[in-house]
N, C-alpha and C positions, 0 to 999 in steps of 0.2 A: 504494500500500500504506500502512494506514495506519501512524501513530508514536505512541506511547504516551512520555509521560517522568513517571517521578516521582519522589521526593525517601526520604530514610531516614524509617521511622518506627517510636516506639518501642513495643513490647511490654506488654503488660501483664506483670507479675511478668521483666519484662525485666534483667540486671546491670547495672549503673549506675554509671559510672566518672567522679572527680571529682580536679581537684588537690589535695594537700596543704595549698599556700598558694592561699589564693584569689587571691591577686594576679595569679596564674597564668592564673586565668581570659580575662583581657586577651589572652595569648598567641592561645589559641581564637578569639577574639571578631575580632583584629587582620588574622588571615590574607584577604590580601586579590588570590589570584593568583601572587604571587610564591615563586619558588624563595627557598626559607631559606638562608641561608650563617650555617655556626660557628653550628650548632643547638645549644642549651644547652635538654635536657630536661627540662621540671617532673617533681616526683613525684607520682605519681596513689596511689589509692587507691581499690578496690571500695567500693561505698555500698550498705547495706540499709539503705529508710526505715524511721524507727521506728516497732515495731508490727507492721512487714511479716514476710511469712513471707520463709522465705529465697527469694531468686530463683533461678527456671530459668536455667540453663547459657547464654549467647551467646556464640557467637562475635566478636559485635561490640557491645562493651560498651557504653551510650549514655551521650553526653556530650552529643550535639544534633547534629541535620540540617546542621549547617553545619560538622563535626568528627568524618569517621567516627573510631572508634578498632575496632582489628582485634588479635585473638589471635593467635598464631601460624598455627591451621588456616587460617584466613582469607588469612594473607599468603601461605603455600604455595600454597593455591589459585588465588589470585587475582595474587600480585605482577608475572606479566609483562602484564596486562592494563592494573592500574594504574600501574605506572611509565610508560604510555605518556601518562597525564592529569595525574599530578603525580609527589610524593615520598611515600617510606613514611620518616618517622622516630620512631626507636625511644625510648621513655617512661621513667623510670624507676619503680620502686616497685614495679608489676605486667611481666609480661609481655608487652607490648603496644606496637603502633606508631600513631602517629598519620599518616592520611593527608591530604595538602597539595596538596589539586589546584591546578594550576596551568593548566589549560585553564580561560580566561575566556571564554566569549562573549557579547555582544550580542548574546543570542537572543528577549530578551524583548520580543513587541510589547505594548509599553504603552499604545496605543489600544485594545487589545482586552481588557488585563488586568482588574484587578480591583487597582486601589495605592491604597495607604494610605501618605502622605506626614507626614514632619515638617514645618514651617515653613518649615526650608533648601532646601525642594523633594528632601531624600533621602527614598530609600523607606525606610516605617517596616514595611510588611509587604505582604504580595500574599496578596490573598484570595482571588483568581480568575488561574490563568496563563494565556496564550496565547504560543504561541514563534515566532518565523520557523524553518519548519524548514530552510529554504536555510541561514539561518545555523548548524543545529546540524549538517547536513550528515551527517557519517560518525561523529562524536564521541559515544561511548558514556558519558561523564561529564565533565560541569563544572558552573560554578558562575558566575554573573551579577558583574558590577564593582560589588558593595555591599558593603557591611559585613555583614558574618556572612551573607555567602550560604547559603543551602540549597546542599548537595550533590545534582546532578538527573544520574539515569544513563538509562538508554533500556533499551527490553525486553533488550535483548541481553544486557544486565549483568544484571540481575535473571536472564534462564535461566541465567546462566553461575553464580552464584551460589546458584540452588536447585540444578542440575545436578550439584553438588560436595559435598554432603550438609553444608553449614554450619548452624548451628543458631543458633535466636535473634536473628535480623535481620529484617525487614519492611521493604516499601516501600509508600506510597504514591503510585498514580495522581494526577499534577496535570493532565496535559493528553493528549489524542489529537488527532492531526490527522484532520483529514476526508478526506485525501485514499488 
């Protein structure tokens, strides 16, 4: 049967949620697998770009693929699914939780992807995925051992997510297996 995995993506006229302090940003960028301990919350704040009309309604505000951020509906919906891949913790400024996957796997085969490396040999981006699906196994969401991972869920999560009438979230397809 085949397997379908892919990643958050954003919306056109999508809400768009950013720190107060940029410095904050780091926090986002830094998560790397790990459970957080003695979470100290940035402040976020809704962003309409300038010029833009006001954005459609989301449930999941975008910050970037590698940092879902989720509304309330979303965590009702969704929180016994996701605390099974990481943490949900809660932001200040807006309404809103930040989720911290902590399911890492080595799913990615890298003979078959499609990297774009820095000089250190880290990847800089993946422009074509290919995953061992032995290694994503049963795991409905995680995130690769790099720096600002893409958060990569599998069909299940996506129906379970349209399934529950959330609004404002898309995903895209990065890879299906053949078999």
């Amino acid at each position: 049967m085949p397997m379908t995995i892919y990643k958050f993506a954003v919306l056109e006229d999508q809400e768009w949620i950013f720190p107060v302090d940029d410095a904050a940003f780091e926090i986002f960028f830094a998560m790397d697998g790990r459970v957080i301990q003695g979470w100290a919350p940035p402040v976020m704040r809704m962003v309409v770009a300038e010029g833009a009309e006001e954005p459609s309604y989301s449930d999941f505000p975008w910050l970037g693929e590698h940092a879902p951020i989720l509304k309330k509906p979303a965590v009702d919906a969704l929180a016994p699914m996701l605390t099974r891949y990481g943490q949900l913790l809660p932001l200040k400024g807006e309404n809103v939780w930040l989720f911290n996957v902590t399911t890492v796997l080595g799913a990615l085969d890298k003979e078959k992807s499609g990297i774009v490396y820095f000089d250190n040999g880290d990847i800089l981006d993946i422009e074509h995925h290919a995953f061992k699906r032995d290694v994503i196994g049963t795991a409905e969401i995680f995130k690769l051992s790099m720096r600002a991972s893409a958060v990569y869920v599998t069909g299940s999560f996506v129906e379970q997510v349209r399934g529950s009438g959330l609004r404002g979230v898309s995903f895209a397809p990065v890879w299906t297996s053949e078999e």
